[in-house]
N, C-alpha and C positions, 0 to 999 in steps of 0.2 A: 480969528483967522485973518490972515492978509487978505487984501483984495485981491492979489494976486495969487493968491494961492484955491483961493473960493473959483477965479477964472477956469484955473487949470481943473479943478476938480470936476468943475461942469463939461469942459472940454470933453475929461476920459469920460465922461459920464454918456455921453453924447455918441462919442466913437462906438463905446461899447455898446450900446442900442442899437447904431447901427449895423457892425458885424453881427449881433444876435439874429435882425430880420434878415441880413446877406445870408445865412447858414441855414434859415428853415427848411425842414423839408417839404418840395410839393406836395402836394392830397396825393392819394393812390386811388386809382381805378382798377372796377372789378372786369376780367376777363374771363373768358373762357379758353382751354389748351386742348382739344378732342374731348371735352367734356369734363375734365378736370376745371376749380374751377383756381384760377388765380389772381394776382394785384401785381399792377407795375405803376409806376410813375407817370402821372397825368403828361402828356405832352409823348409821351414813348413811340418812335417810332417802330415798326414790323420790322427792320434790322437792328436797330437794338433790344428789341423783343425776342428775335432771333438768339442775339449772346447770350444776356441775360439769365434767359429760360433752358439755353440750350437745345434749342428747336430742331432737329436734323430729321428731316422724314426719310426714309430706307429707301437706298438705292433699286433699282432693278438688275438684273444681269443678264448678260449675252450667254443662251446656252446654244450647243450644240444639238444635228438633230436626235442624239438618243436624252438629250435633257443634261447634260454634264458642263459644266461654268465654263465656258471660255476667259468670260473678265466680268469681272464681278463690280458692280458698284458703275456700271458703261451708261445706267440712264438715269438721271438726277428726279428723284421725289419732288411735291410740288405743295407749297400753303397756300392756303385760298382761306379770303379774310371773309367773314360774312358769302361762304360759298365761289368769292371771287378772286380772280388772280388781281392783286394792286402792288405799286411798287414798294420797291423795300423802304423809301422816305416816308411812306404814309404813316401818318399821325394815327394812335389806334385809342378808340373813344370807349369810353363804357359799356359795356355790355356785347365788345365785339366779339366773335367766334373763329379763333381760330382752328385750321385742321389743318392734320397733317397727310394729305397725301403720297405713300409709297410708290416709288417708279414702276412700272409694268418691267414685270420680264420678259426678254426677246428671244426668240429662236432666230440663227443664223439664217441668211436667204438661202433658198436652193438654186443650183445650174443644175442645166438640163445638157449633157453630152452626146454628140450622136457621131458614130464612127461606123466605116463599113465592117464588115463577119468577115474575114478572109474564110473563104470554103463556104461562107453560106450556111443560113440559119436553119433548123429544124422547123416542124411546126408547132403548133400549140390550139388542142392537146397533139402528143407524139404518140404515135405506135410503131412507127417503122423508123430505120435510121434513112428516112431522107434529109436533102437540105436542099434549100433556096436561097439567090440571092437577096438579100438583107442587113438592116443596120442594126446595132444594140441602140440602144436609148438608155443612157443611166443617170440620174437623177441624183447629184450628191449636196453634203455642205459646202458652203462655196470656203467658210476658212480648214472648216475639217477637214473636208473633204471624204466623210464617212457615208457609204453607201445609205439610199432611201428606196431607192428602188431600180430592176433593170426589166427592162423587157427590150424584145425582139420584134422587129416590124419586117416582114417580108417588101420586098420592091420587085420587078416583074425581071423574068429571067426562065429558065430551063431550072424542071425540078432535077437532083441528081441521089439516084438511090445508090450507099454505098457498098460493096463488095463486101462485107463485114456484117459480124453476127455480135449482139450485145447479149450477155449475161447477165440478169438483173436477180439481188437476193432480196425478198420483202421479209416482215414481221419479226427482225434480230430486232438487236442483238439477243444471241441470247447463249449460256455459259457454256454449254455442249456443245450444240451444234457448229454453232458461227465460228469458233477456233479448228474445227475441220475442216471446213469447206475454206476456212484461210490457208491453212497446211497443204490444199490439194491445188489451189490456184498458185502459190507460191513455187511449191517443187513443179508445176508443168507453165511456171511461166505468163500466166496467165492475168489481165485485171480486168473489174467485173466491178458491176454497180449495185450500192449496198442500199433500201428506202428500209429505214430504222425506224421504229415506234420511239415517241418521248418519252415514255416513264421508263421503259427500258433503256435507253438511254443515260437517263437519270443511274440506272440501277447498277448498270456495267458500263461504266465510259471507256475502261482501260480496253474495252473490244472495238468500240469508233475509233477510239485516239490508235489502233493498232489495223482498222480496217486504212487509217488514212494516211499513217505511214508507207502503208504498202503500198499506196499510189492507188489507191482503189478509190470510186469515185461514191460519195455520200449522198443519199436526199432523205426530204422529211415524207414519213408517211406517216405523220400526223400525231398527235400525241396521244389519246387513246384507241385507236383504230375502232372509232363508231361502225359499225356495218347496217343498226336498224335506228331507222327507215334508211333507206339506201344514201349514202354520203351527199349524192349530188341533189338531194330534198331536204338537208336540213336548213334553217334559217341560217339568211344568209353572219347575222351574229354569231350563232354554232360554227359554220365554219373559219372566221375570221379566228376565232379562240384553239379549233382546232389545231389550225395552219400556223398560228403563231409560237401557242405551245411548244409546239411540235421541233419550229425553229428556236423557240429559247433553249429548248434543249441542248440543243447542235450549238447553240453558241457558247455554251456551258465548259463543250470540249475546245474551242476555237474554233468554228465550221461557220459556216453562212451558206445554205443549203440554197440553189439557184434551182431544184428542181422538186416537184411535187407528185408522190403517185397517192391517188383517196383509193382510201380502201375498200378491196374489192371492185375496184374501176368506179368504181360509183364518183361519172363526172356528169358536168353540167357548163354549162357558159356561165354561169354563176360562180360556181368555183374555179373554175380559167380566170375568173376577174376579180376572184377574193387570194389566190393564186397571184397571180400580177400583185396584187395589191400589197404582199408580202415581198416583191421582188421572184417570185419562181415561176418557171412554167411548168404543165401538167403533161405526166409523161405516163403514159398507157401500156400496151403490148401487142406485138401479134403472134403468139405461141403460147402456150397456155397445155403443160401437161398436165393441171389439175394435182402437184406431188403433193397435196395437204391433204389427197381423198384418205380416210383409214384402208387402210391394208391395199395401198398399192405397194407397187413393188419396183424396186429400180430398174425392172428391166423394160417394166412399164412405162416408166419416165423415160428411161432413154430412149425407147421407140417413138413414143411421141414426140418430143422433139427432136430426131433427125427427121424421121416423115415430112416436119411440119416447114423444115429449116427454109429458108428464101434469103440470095444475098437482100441486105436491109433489115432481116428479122430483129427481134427486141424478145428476150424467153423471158417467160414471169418462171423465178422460182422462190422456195422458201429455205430462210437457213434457221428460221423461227417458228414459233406460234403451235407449236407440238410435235410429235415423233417424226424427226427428217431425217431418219438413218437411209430412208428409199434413194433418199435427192443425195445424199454426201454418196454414196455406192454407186451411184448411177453419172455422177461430175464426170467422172475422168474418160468414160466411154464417150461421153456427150463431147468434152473438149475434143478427143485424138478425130470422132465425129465430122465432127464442123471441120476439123484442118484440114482433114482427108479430102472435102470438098472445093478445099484452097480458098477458104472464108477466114478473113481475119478475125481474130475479137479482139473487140475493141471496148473501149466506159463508152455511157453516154455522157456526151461534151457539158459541159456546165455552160 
């Protein structure tokens, strides 16, 4: 061979040794991924550990306050190397751990609203239609703007009893009775306030959704109507599930029940503040003809309450809960009743 050609041989020889050591590949180091265990390239930092791996820890998102996404993916997840937050240039050595922490999900802040009652709040509990002056207080989301809660706070004023008589129907819906006592309100004109049991409700909605077309005004009387031990003695968790119920019901139909009667009166300050705490207030009676005795008679109902009537009154009656043929027979005398006295009737206001 030429010397010259011996040169050249050594030359590529030479190159190509060195492009061989140019191309090795680094050592790989062992890592950990949440416990998974992996290998990346000695020298790696935590963002290109990041591509590599594909590392994305799960956003959190903005709900509303019944729990419903507003925007999804609003709070960014978080790695922490060895338990720690480091930058994404740091170099990740042997044996490091990373994790992936998910974003927390956030409920929307709440405002608190307070505007004056024009006419003047009721009380709480209610038995009589008085009112005072007072503000609502309503509690919403501040982007939804979906109710959390309302209540009523009195401020100092002249109480004012009104001229009007309320109609109150407890323990409907129910498939008889409730579609007559709407037949006899309807042809004399009349609207009147309905406190519906939940599972009844469940049972016959097409008689809410028809109590509330007709402008009649709706509350929760609870979703089983407990009567023992007396309502306003159960734990105060009994009645939180009660009063809840009671309202998922109603909003089942589209309702949002602002007012509460426990059954058989059975109240307490306890249930006024589990009450509240659902958004309603506790509404009572002062008239009571007892129509759910057996074998009264409507003329019996109707005597008791006009005897009992008072501008303000609030009547408990039943269009539920067993044989109300006394109460549906005895309505219409009771309505021409009260007009005769030049007493309005009137719902209770929500």
């Amino acid at each position: 061979m030429r010397p010259g050609a011996v040169a050249l041989a050594a030359a590529v020889a030479l190159v190509g040794a060195g492009c061989g050591s140019h191309h090795a590949a680094p050592p790989r180091i062992p890592i950990s991924v949440d416990g998974t265990r992996e290998r990346v390239a000695a020298g790696t930092t935590l963002a290109e550990a990041v591509e590599t791996l594909g590392l994305r820890p799960q956003a959190g998102k903005l709900v509303d306050v019944e729990g419903h996404v507003l925007r999804a993916n609003a709070f960014p997840g978080r790695l922490l190397v060895n338990g720690r937050r480091v930058a994404r240039a740091t170099a990740l050595r042997a044996g490091d751990s990373i994790a992936l922490v998910a974003g927390r999900d956030r409920r929307e802040r709440l405002v608190r609203i307070v505007r004056s009652v024009r006419g003047g709040i009721p009380p709480n509990p209610q038995g009589k239609l008085l009112t005072t002056p007072g503000v609502e207080v309503d509690v919403r989301g501040a982007i939804s703007r979906k109710l959390v809660s309302k209540r009523f706070r009195p401020v100092e004023g002249p109480i004012r009893t009104e001229r009007a008589v309320a109609l109150t129907f407890d323990d409907g819906p129910d498939p008889l009775y409730t579609p007559q006592v709407l037949r006899i309100l309807r042809r004399m004109h009349v609207r009147a306030t309905f406190f519906v049991i939940g599972y009844l409700v469940d049972a016959y909605p097409q008689l809410v959704t028809r109590e509330h077309a007709m402008r009649m005004a709706v509350g929760n009387h609870t979703y089983n109507h407990p009567e023992v031990p007396p309502f306003g003695q159960l734990p105060r968790r009994l009645l939180d599930a009660e009063i809840a119920l009671g309202s998922a019901s109603l909003a089942r139909v589209g309702l949002k029940p602002s007012m509460l009667r426990p059954p058989a009166g059975g109240w307490s300050q306890q249930v006024v503040r589990a009450a509240a705490a659902d958004g309603e207030r506790v509404v009572l009676w002062s008239v009571d003809p007892v129509d759910w005795q057996p074998g009264v008679t409507a003329a019996q109902v109707k005597s008791r309450v006009l005897s009992a009537i008072r501008p303000g009154s609030i009547v408990d009656l039943h269009d539920g809960g067993g044989d109300r043929s006394a109460t549906v027979a005895a309505l219409p005398g009771i309505i021409r009743g009260i007009r005769h006295r030049h007493l309005k009737l009137v719902t209770l206001s929500s």
